[in-house]
Structures are given as C-alpha cells and as structure tokens.
Kinemage of the C-alpha trace (Angstrom):
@kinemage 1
@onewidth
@group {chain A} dominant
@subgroup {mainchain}
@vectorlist {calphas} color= white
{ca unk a 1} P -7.634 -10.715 -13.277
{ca unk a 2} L -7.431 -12.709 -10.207
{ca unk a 3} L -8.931 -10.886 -7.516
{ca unk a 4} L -6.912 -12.165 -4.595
{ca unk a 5} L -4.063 -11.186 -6.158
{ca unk a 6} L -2.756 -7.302 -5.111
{ca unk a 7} L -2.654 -4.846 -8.353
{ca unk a 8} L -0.278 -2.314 -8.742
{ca unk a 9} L -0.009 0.129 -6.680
{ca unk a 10} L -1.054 2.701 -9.134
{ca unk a 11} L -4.597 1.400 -8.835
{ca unk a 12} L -5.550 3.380 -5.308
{ca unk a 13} L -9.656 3.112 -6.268
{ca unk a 14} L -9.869 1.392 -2.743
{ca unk a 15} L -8.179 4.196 -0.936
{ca unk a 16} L -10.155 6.797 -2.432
{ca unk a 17} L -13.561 5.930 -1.111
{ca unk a 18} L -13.178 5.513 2.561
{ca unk a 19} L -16.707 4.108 3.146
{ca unk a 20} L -15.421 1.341 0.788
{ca unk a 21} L -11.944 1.206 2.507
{ca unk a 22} L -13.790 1.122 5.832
{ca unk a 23} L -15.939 -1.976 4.420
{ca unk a 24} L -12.581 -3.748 3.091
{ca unk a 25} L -10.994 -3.474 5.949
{ca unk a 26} L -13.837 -4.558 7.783
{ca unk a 27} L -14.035 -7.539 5.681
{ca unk a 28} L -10.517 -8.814 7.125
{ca unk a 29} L -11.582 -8.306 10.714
{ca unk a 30} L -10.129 -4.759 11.683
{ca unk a 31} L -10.806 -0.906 11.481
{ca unk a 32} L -8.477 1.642 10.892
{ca unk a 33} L -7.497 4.838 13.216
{ca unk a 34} L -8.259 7.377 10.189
{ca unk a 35} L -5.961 9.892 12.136
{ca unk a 36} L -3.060 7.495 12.792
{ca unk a 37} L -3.262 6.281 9.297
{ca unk a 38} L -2.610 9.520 7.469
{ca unk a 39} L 0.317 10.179 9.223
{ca unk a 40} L 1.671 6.812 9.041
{ca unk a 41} L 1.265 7.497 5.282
{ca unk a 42} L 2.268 10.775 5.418
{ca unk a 43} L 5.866 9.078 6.778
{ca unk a 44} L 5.811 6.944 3.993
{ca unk a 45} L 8.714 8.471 1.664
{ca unk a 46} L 10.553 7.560 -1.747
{ca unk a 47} L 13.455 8.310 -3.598
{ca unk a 48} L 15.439 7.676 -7.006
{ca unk a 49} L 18.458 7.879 -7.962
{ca unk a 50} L 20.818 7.690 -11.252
{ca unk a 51} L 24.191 6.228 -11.069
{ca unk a 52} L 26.582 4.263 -13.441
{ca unk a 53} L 23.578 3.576 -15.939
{ca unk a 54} L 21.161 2.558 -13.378
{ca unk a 55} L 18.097 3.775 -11.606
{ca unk a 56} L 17.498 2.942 -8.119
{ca unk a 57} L 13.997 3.534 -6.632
{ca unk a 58} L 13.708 2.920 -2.661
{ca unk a 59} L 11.236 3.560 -0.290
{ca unk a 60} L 10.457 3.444 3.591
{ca unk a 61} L 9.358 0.519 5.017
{ca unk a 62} L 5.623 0.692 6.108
{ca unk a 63} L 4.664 1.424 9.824
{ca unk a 64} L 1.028 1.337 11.613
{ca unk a 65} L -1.892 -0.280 9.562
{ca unk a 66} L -0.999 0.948 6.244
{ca unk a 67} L 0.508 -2.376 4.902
{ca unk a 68} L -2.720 -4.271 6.436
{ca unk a 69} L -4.969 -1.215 4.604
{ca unk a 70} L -3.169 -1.513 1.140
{ca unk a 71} L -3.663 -5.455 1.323
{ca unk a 72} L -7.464 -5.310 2.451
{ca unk a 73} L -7.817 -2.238 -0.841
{ca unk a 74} L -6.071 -5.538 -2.700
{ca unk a 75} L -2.763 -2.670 -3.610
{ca unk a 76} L 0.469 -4.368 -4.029
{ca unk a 77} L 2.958 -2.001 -2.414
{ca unk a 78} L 5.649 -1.436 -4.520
{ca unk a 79} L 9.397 -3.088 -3.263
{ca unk a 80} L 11.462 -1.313 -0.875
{ca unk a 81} L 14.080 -1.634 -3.493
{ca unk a 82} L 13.866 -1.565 -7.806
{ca unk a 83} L 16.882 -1.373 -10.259
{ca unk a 84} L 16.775 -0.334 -13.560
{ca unk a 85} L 18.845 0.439 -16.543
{ca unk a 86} L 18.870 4.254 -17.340
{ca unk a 87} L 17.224 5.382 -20.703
C-alpha cells in the first residue's frame, strides 16, 4: 500500500487514538481545537436513497479542520455524491 495515498474511510485507526491524531496532525504543521472538531463532525451527516433501480449516497460537505484531520489520519473521505445500481 502506498502510504501517501488516503485509505478508505472505513479505516478510522488514526482517529481513534488522539495522542496519535494529535502527532499526525502535528506532522503537517497544525493542531486541532478538540472541542470545535467534534462538533464540526458531529454536523457531518449522510443519507441514501433508492429510486428507479439506483442507490444514491450523499453527504455534507466538510466544515472546520475535519477535512485537514482526515487527510493528516491519511482517511479518504468518501464523495459527496455515489450512484449505484440497486440489488
């Protein structure tokens, strides 16, 4: 695996372990507001729906540090936007 590359964003081991987050983050030249964060994430919303044989998955765009914390954790966010056929 190439570690510049972001994983998925179902691999959150960086944003488990804040002393680690808080090292990451450090790393790229900034520390997080631990308060400010968790409600910016706390905004941070998705939703899917089926219609005509597809499934649509959107979420809310990002706000505050948490794009800046995912990238320094290495987590690919996933698209605002997916489509999918149904099952």
């Amino acid at each position: 695996m190439n570690p510049s590359r972001p994983r998925d964003c179902g691999t959150n081991r960086g944003l488990r372990d804040p002393r680690r987050l808080n090292r990451l983050c450090g790393a790229r030249g900034f520390q997080p507001g631990w308060q400010k964060l968790l409600n910016d994430l706390d905004r941070l919303q998705q939703a899917t729906i089926e219609k005509g044989g597809k499934v649509i998955t959107t979420r809310t765009h990002v706000t505050g540090q948490v794009g800046n914390v995912f990238k320094a954790a290495g987590i690919a966010l996933p698209h605002n936007i997916s489509e999918h056929p149904a099952d």
